[in-house]
N, C-alpha and C positions, 0 to 999 in steps of 0.2 A: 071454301068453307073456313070459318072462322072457329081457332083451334080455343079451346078451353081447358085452362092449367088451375091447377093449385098449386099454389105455392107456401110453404111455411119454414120450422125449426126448431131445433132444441139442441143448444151447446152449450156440452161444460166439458172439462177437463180434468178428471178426478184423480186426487193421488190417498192411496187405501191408509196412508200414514202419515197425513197431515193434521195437523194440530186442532183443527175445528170441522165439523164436517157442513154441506152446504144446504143451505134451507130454501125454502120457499123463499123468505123476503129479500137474498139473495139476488135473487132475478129479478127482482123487483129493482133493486138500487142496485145495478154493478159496475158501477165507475165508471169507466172509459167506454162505454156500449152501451148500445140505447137499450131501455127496460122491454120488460114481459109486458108484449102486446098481441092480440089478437081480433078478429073480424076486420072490418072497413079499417081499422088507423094503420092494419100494420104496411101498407104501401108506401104511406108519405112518412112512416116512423121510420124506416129503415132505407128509402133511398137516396140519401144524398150521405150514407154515409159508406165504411168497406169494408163491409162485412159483406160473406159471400152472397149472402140471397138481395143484397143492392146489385151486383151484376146480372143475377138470372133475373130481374125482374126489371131491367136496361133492354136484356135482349130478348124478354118475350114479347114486351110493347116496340119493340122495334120489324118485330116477324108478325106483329099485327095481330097476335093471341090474347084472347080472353082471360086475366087472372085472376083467380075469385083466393083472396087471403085465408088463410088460416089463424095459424097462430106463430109467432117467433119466441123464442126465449133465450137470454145468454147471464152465464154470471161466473164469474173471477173463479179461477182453477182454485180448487180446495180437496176438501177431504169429501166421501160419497156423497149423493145427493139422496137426501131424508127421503122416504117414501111419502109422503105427502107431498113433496113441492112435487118429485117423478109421477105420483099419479093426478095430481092436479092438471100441470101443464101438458101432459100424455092426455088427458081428457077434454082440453082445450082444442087439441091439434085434432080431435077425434069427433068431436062434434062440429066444428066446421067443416070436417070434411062430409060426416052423414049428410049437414045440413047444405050441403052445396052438393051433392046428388041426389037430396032429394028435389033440388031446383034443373037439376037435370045431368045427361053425363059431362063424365069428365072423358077428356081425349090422354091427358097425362097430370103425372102428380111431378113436384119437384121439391126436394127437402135439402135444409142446411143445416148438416150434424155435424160435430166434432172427431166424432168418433172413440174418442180415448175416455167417455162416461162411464161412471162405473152406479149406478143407484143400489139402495142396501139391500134392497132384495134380487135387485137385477144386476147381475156386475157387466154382462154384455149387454149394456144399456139400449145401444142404438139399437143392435138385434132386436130387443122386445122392442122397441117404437114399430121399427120397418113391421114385424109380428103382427101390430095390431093396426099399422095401416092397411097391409094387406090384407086382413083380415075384413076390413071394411069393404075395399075401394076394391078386391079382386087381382083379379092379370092386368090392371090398367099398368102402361108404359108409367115407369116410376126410375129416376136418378136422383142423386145424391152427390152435395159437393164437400170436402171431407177437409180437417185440419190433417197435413202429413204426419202430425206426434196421433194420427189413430193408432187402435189396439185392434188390426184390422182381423174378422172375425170369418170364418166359411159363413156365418149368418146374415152376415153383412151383404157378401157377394153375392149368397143364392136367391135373395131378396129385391137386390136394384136389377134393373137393366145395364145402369153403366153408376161406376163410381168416380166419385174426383176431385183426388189432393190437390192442396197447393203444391207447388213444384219450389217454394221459397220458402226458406228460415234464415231470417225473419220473413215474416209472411206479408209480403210488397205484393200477392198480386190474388188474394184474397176473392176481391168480385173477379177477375178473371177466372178464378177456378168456377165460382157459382156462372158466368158467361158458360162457358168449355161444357155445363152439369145442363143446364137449358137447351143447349143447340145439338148435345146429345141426344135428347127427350125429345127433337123435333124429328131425330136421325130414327129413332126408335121407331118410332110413331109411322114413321113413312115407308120403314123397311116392312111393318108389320108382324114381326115376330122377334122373340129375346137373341141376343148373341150366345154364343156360346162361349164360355167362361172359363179361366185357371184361378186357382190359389193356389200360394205357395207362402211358408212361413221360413223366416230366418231362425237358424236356433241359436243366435246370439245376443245381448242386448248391444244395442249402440249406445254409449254411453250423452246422455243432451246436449253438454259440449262439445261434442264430435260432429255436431247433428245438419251443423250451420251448413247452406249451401253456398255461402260468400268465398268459403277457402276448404283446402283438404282439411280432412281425404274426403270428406261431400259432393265438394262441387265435381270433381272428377267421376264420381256416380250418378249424379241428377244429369251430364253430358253423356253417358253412355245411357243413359235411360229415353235421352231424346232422340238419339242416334238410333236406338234401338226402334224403337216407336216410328220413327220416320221407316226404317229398311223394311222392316217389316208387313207394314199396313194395318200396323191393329187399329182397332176404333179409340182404345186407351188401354197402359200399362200405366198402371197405378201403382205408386212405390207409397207407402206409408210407415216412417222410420220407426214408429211406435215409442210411446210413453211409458219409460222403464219404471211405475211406480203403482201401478195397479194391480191388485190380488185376486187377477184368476186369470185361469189354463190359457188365454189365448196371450194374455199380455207380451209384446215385443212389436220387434218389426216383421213386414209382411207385405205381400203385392199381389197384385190382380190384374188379369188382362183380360178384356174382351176384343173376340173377334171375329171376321166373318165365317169363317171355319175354325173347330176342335183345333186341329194339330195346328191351327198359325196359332192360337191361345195358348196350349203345351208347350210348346219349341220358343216362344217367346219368353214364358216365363219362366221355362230351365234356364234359357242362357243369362236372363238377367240374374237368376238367383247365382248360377255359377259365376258370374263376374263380382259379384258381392261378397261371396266368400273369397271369391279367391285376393280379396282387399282388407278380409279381417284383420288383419292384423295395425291397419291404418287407423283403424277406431281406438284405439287404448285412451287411455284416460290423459288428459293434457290439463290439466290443473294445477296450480303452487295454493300451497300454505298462506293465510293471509298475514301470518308476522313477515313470509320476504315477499306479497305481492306489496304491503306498506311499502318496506324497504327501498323497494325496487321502486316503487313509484317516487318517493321522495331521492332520490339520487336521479330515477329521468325528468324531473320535473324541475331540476337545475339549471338545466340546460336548456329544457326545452322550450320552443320557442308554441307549442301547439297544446292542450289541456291531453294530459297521462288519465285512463279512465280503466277504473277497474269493476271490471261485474262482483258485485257480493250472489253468486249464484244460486247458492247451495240456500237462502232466504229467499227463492224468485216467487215472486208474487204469481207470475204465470205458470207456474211449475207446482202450486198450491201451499207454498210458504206464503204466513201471514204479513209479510213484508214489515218487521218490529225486533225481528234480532238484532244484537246491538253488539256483536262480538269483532267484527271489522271495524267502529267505529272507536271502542274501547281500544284498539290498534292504534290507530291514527291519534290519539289522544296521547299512550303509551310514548310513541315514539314523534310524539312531538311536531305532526306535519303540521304545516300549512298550506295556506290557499285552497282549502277542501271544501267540495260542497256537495254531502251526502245527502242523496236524494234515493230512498225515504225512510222517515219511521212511520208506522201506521199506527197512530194511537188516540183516540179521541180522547181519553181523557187529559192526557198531555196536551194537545190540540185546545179543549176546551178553556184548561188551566191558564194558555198564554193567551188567546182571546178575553179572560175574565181580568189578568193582568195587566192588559195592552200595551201598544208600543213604548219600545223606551224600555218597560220595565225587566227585573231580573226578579225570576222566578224559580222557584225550587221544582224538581220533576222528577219526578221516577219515568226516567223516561224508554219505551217500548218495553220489551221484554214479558209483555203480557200472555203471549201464545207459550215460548218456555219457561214464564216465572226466571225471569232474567233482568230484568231492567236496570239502567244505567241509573242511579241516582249523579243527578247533575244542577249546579246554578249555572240556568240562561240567561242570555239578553235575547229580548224579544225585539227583532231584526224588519218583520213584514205580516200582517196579517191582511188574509185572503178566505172568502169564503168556498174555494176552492173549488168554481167554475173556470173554465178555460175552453176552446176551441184548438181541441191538437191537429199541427200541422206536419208530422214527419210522413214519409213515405209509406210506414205502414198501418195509419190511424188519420190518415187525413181528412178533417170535416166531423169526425167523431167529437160529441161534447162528453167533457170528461166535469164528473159533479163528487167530485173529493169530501166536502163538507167544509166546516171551519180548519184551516190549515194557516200554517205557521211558516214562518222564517226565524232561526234560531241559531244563536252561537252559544255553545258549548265553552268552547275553550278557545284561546288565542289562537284565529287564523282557520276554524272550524267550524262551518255552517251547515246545520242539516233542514231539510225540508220535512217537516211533521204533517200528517194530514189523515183524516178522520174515516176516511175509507178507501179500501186498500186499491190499489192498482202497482203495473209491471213498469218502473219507470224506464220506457221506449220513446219515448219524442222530448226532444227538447222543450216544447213549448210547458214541460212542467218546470222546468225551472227557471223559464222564462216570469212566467206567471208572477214569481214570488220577487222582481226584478233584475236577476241576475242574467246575463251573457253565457252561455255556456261556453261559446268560442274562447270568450275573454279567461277563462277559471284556468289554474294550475292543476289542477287534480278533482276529478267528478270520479264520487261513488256510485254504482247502482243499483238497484235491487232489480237485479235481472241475468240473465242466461245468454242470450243469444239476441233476440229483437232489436235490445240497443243498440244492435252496429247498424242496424238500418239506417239510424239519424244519427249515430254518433260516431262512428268510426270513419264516416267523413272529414270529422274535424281534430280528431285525437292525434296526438305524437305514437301513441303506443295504447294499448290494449292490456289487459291483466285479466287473467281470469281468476278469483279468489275462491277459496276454501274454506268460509269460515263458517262456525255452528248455523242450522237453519236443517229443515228436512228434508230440502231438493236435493237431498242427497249426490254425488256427481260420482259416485262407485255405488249404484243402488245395490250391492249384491252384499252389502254390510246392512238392508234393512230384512226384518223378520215374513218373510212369503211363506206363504203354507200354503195355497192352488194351483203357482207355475206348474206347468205340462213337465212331463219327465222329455228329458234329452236336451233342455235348455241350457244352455250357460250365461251366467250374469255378469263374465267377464270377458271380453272378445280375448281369444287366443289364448282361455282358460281350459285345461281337459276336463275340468270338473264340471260335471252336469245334473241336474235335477235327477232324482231317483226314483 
C-alpha cells in the first residue's frame, strides 16, 4: 500500500531583543531561502535546494509515498514574529492539511520547524503549531526535523513521535536531518504505536560561540552523543544547544530521547545530560574585543600567506542582528587596515544611493547604522554594482538562490571595501563576495557578519579565525541582556553559581 505524507514548515529564529521584529512580508522575501509557499508549488520550490524538508521529501519519493504539500515558510532570524504573519502562515499549514483529509487519510504528517520561534503571543511557537496540528490531524504518526539552536520545549516532545536536529554548526547537513525526520515517520508508522520518550533540560546557557561542532568543547559532545545513540539503541537522542536570546521559561539548551522502552529513554538521557555538565566549564565565553581582533588581524595578515577572517558576531544576521552595525568597520578604518573586504552592510538606502550614482562615482553615505541609529558617514568610490542575485555554492547553502536587491561594491577608505546590500542575509558562502568580483582566496582580511556558519566555506581558506566583539545585539554573554520569563534555577553563565530566582 502506497503511504500518504504531508509534508510542510515554518521557520524562524527569534531573538526577543532584536532591533526589528519580523513580519509577514518577511517570509515573503528572505534572502538566501526560497519564499512563503504553499499547495502544488511547494515541492519543486523547495527541492533542489537544503533546506530540511528538500531531504524529507528525497526520501519520501524514494520509499514510493504519496506527498500531498502543505505549506513551507522561512525568513531571516529577527526579533518575534508579528501575530499576523504567525497566524496567517499557521492558517495556511492548517487548511492544507483539513483540505488533504478531507481527500482522504493521511498515514503520517512530517514538519520542518526551527524550533528556537518565539511569535508575540506565542513564545513556544512551535508548541502551538504542533497544538493545532494535532488538533486537526489527531494521533496520526507526526516528526519533526529541528535547527539544533531550538529552544527545545516538553511541548515539543509530547507532541511528535520523534524529533530531529541537525547534528552541525554550521548546519552542512541540513536535508539530512529532514532525511533521518522522514524515515523516522516510516519507522513510526510500522511499529504502530508512539515511543516512549525523555526530556531533560540543561540549566546553563552555551554561550553561540561555543556552539560550533567544527572544534571544542562541541565537537567532543556531538561525539559522545553519537557514541551514545549507537550503545544504546535508541531510535534518536536529540541534543538541541538552544538559542540563548529568547524570553521565556523554556529558553536554553535541552534533549530528547526516544526509545523502544521507558528506561532505555531515562538512562540515556541522564547520562548524556551528566556528560554535559560534567564539560560546563568548556563552554565559557571565547571572544576578543574588536580593537585587538583589528589588531590582531593586521599583524597576521603580514605574514600571512592565507586571508585572516574575523566574524563581526555579536551583528550576525543569523542570530537576529540586522547585519548594518558599523563599529568593527569604524575599527579597521581607525587603525588603518588594509586589503579588507567587509561583507556586509545591510542598507538599502545606501545601496540605492550608489546605484543612483553609478560606477566610477564617489558618493556621500550615511552608511548602515540604521537599526542602532549609528551610521558611518563616509565618501565612497563606487567599486561594483549588482542587483544582488547570485547562486550560493558553499557546503551549507548550496543551490540556494540568494535575492539581496540592488547591492554595491564600495571603498570607504584606502585598502577598504565593504559589500552594501539591500536585504539582510548571514554572510556564510563565499559565492557572496564572489558575486561583487572579488576572490576571497585572494583577500588579506575578510570581515563577516556572522557567528559560526562562515567556517563552513571559510575556514577552509583562512590563515586564522577572530571571533570579534563589537556593538550589534547577538549579544555573545547574553546574561548582560534584560530577561524577565527564564525559569528559576537557570544560569546565563556556564560555571556561574548565580541563578534565576
Amino acid at each position: 500500500m502506497t503511504l500518504r505524507i504531508a509534508v510542510g514548515g515554518f521557520m524562524h529564529e527569534s531573538h526577543s531583543f532584536a532591533p526589528r521584529p519580523t513580519r509577514y512580508v518577511d517570509f515573503l522575501k528572505p534572502g538566501g531561502f526560497p519564499p512563503l509557499v504553499s499547495g502544488g508549488k511547494l515541492l519543486d520550490a523547495v527541492r533542489a535546494t537544503s533546506v530540511p524538508i528538500a531531504g524529507a521529501i528525497a526520501a519520501g519519493e524514494a520509499a514510493g509515498a504519496t506527498l500531498v504539500p502543505l505549506a513551507w515558510g522561512f525568513a531571516n532570524p529577527a526579533g518575534p514574529v508579528e501575530d499576523e504573519a504567525f497566524e496567517r502562515i499557521c492558517a495556511m499549514i492548517c487548511a492544507e492539511l483539513s483540505r488533504a483529509l478531507d481527500d482522504g487519510p493521511l498515514d503520517g504528517i512530517y514538519l520542518d520547524l526551527h524550533g528556537a520561534g518565539v511569535a508575540v503571543s506565542f513564545p513556544d511557537m512551535e508548541g502551538e503549531i504542533l497544538r493545532r496540528v494535532r488538533a486537526i490531524a489527531g494521533a496520526a504518526p507526526l516528526t519533526i526535523s529541528l535547527d539544533p539552536h531550538c529552544n527545545l520545549t516538553k511541548a515539543m516532545v509530547d507532541q511528535v513521535d520523534a524529533l530531529v536536529p541537525f547534528r552541525t554548526y554550521p548546519h552542512i547537513d541540513m536535508k539530512a536531518a529532514g532525511t533521518q525526520a522522514m524515515q523516522l515517520l516510516f519507522a513510526r508508522i510500522e511499529r504502530g504505536k508512539p515511543w516512549p520518550r525523555a526530556f531533560r533540560q540543561v540549566n546553563f546557557f552555551l554561550p553561540l560561540t561555543t556552539q560550533c561542532t567544527l572544534v571544542a568543547p562541541m565537537a567532543p559532545v556531538m561525539e559522545e552523543r553519537r557514541t551514545l545513540a549507537s550503545r544504546t539503541g535508541v531510535e534518536e537522542l536529540a541534543f538541541c544547544f538552544g538559542f540563548p536570546y529568547a524570553d521565556f521559561a523554556d529558553c536554553g539548551a535541552a534533549l530528547a530521547v526516544y526509545a523502544p522502552e521507558q528506561a532505555q529513554a531515562d538512562a540515556a538521557a541522564d547520562t548524556f545530560l551528566a556528560y554535559i555538565n560534567s564539560r560546563e566549564a568548556t563552554f565559557q565565553l571565547n571572544v576578543v574585543p574588536a580593537e585587538q581582533a583589528v589588531s590582531d588581524a593586521i599583524s597576521l595578515a603580514a605574514t600571512a600567506t592565507k586571508p585572516i577572517v574575523i566574524a563581526d558576531t555579536q551583528d550576525n544576521p543569523g542570530g537576529g542582528g540586522h547585519g548594518d552595525t558599523t563599529g568593527l568597520l569604524v575599527e579597521f578604518i581607525r587603525q588603518g587596515a588594509e586589503g579588507v573586504v567587509f561583507a556586509l552592510i545591510n542598507d538599502d538606502e545606501s545601496a540605492a544611493a550608489c546605484h543612483r550614482a553609478g560606477m566610477g562615482a564617489r558618493v556621500q553615505l550615511m552608511l548602515g547604522g540604521k537599526s542602532d541609529k549609528s551610521p558611518l558617514q563616509v565618501t565612497a568610490k563606487v567599486l561594483k554594482l549588482t542587483d544582488g542575485n547570485f547562486t550560493q555554492t558553499g557546503p551549507m547553502a548550496k543551490g540556494n538562490k540568494a535575492a539581496l536587491g540592488p547591492s554595491a561594491l564600495i571603498e570607504v577608505a584606502p585598502g577598504i571595501k565593504v559589500i552594501v546590500v539591500s536585504r539582510k542575509i548571514q554572510a556564510y558562502d563565499q559565492s557572496l563576495i564572489r558575486h561583487v568580483g572579488i576572490e576571497p582566496a585572494a583577500c588579506r582580511i575578510i570581515a563577516l557578519k556572522s557567528s559560526v556558519h562562515f567556517r563552513a566555506d571559510f575556514q577552509p581558506i583562512a590563515a586564522a579565525v577572530i571571533v570579534a566583539a563589537a556593538p550589534g545585539p547577538v549579544v555573545a554573554d547574553p546574561a548582560v541582556l534584560p530577561f524577565r520569563n527564564l525559569r528559576k534555577g537557570l544560569r546565563l553563565r556556564p560555571m556561574d553559581n548565580r541563578a534565576i530566582s
